[in-house]
C-alpha positions in Angstrom: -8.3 28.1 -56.7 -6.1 30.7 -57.5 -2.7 30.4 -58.0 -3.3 26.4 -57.9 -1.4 26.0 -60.8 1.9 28.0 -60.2 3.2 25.5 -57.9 2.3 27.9 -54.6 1.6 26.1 -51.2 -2.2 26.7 -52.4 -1.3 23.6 -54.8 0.0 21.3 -52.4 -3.4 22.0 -49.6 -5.2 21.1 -53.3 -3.3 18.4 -53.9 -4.4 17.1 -50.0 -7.6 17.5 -49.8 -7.7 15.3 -53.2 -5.7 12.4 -52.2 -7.8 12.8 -48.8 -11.4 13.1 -50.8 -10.4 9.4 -53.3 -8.7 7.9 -50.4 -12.4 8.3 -48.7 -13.8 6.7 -51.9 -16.0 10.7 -52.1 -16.6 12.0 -55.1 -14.2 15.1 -55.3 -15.9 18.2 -56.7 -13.5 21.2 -57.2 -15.4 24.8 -56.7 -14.5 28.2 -58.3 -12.3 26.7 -61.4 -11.7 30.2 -63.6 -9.1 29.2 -66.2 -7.7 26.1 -68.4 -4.6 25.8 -66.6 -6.7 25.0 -63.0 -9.0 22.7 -64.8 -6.1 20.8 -66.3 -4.2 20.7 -62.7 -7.5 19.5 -61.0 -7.8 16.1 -63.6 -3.9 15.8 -63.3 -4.9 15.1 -59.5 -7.9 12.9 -60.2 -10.5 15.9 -59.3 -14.1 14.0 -60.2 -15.8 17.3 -61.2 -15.7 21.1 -61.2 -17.8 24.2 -60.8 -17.0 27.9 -61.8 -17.4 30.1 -64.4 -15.2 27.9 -67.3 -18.0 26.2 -67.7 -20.8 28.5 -67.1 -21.6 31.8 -65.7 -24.4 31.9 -63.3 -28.1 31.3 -64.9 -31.4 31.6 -63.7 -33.5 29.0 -63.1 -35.8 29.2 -65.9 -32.6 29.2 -68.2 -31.1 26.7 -66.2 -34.2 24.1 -66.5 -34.6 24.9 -70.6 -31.1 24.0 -71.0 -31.7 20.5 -68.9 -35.0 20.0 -71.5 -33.1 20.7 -75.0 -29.2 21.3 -73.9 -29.2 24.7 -75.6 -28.7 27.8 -73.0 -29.6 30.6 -75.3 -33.4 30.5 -76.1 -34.4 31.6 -72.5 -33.2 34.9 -70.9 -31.1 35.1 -68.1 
């Protein structure tokens, strides 16, 4: 994902496998998004989803199933 959004040939190889993902009628998930600017190139394309630590840093999976029960991700541990 890096360097995705500084026009390098990284960004055209994203761009690709995108178009090639929709034109498949796949759900396109995007792994390893790190900043705003990579999130906001990935929905420019059509990306369907993301992963990677703008959203969340790893959790455990007792953290991980209290936030699924009450959408809070601070009351257990990690």
């Amino acid at each position: 994902m890096r360097g995705i959004a500084t026009g390098s040939s990284d960004a055209i190889i994203v761009n690709a496998v995108i178009s090639m993902g929709k034109s498949l009628k796949y759900t396109v998930i995007a792994e390893g998004v790190e900043t705003q600017e990579q999130l906001a190139f990935l929905q420019s394309l059509g990306c369907d989803e993301g992963q990677g630590y703008i959203f969340s840093q790893p959790i455990a999976a007792p953290r991980f199933a209290k936030l699924l029960e009450t959408g809070i991700s601070a009351t257990v541990p990690n």
